[in-house]
C-alpha positions as CSV (number, residue, x, y, z in Angstrom):
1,X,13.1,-5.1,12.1
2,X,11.3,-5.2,8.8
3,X,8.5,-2.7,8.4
4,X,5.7,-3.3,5.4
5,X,3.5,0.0,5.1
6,X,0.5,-0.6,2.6
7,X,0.1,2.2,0.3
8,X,-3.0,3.3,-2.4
9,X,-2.6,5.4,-5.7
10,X,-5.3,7.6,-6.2
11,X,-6.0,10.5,-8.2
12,X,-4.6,14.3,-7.0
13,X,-7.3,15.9,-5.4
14,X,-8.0,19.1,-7.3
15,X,-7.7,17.0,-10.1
16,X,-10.4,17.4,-13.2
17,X,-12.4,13.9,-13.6
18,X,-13.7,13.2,-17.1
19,X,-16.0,10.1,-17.5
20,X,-15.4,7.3,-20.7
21,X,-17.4,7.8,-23.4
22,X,-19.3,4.7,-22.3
23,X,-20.3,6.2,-18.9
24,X,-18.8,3.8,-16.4
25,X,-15.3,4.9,-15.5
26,X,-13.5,7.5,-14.9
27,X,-11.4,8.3,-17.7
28,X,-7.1,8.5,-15.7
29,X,-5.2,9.0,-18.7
30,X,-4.7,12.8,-17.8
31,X,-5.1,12.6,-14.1
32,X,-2.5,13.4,-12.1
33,X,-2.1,10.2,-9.3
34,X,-0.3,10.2,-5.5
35,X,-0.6,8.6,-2.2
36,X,-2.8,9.9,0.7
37,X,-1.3,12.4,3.3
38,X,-2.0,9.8,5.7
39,X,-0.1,6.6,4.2
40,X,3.0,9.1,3.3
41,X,3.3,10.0,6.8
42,X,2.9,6.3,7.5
43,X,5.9,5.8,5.0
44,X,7.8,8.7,6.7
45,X,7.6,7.2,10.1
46,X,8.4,3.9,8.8
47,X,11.9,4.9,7.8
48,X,12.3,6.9,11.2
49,X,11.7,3.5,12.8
50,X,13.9,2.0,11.3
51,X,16.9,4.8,11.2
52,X,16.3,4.6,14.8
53,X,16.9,1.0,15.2
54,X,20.1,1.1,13.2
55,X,19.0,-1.8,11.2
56,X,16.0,-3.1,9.0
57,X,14.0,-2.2,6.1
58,X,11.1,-0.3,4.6
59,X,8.9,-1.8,2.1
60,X,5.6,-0.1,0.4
61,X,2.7,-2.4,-1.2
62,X,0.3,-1.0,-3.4
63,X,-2.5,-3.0,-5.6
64,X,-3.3,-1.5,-8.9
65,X,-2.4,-0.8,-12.2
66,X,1.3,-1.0,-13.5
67,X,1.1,2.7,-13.5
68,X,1.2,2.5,-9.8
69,X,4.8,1.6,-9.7
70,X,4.7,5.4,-9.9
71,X,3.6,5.9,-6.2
72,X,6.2,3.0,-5.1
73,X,8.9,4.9,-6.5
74,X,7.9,8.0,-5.1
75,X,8.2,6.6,-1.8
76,X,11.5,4.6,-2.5
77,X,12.8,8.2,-3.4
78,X,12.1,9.5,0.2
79,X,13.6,6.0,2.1
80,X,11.4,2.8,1.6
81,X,13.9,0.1,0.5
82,X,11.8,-1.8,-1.7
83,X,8.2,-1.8,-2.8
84,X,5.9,-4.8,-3.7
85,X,3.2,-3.9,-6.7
86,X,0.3,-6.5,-6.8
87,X,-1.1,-5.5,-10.7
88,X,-4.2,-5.8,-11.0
89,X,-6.9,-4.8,-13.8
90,X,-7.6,-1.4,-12.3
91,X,-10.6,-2.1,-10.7
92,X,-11.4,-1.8,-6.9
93,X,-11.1,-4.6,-4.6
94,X,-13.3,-5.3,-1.6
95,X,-11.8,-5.2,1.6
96,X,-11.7,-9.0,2.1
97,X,-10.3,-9.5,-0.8
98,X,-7.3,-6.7,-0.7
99,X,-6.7,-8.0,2.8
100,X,-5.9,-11.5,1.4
101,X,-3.5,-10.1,-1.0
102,X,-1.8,-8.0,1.6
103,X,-1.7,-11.4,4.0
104,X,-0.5,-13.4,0.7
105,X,1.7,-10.7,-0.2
106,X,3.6,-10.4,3.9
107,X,3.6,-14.5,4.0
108,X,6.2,-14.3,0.8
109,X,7.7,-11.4,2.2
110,X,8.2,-13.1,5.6
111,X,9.3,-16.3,3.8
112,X,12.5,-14.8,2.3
113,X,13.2,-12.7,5.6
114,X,14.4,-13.8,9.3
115,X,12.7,-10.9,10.7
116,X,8.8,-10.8,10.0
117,X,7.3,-7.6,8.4
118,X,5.1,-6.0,10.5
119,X,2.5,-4.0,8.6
120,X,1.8,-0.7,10.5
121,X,-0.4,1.3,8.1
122,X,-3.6,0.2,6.1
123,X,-6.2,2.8,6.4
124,X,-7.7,5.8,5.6
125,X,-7.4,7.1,2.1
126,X,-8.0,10.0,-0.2
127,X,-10.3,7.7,-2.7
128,X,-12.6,5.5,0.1
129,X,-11.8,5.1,3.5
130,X,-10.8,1.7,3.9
131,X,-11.5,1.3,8.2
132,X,-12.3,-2.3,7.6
133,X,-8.8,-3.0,6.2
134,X,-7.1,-3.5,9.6
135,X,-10.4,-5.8,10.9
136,X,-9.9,-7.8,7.7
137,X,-6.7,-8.6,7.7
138,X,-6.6,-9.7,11.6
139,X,-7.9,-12.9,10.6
140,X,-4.8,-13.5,8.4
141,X,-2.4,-12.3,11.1
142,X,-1.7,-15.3,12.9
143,X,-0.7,-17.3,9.4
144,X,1.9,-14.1,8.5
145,X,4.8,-14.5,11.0
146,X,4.0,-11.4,12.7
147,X,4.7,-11.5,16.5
148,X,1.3,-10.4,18.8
C-alpha cells in the first residue's frame, strides 16, 4: 500500500507579519514556516500504516514556493519516503484548482506504481481551512487509480 498525505506550508503561528512596501503581500522573508498540527498527525499516522502493513510507502505533496521543500523534508525526517513539490509562484490556489493538481499529481504517482496511492489527508489548515478540498477532488477520484 502506497499512502499520499497532502501537506500545506504556512507561516508559524506566533509569528510577526510585516506587509510589502506596496501593501499587498505579506512580506515571508523572516517568517518562520511549518505544517499544520493536523496534516503532521496525518503524516504520523501515514507511516504507522504503513509500518503496520510491513510494506509500502509514504509520500507528502505540497504546492508552493521552492522554499516549501522545507516542510517536505521535515516530514521525510520523521518517515515519509518521498515528497512531491508542485512550485508554484507563491500565490494561493482555489480549491478546484489545487484539487486538479493533487488529481494530476496521484495519476503520475499511480502511473509509475503497481499499488495506487490513496490520499488520506487534505484538510484543515493553520492558513484557511480548506473543507472543500476532499469535495473537490471527488470528482477526479475515479480517473486516479484509487480503489472505492
Amino acid at each position: 500500500m502506497d499512502v499520499l498525505v497532502c501537506i500545506k506550508r504556512v507561516p508559524l503561528s506566533g509569528g510577526k507579519f510585516t506587509i510589502t512596501e506596496d501593501g499587498r503581500d505579506i512580506e515571508s522573508a523572516k517568517l518562520g514556516f511549518t505544517i499544520s498540527p493536523h496534516e503532521e498527525v496525518a503524516v504520523e499516522e501515514a507511516v504507522r500504516i504503513i509500518e503496520k502493513a510491513g510494506e509500502g510507502s509514504v509520500t507528502v505533496l505540497t504546492l508552493g514556493p521552492p522554499e516549501a521543500e522545507e516542510q517536505i523534508r521535515e516530514q521525510m525526517a520523521i518517515g515519509a519516503d518521498r515528497g512531491i513539490l508542485i512550485e508554484t509562484d507563491g500565490q494561493e490556489w482555489d480549491p478546484q484548482a489545487t484539487a486538479s493538481a493533487i488529481a494530476d499529481a496521484t495519476r503520475w504517482i499511480n502511473a509509475g506504481s503497481h499499488v495506487a496511492a490513496m490520499p488520506i489527508a487534505c484538510g484543515k489548515t493553520v492558513a484557511r481551512p480548506l473543507r472543500a478540498m476532499p469535495c473537490s477532488a471527488s470528482p477526479h477520484h475515479g480517473n486516479l487509480g484509487i480503489p472505492s
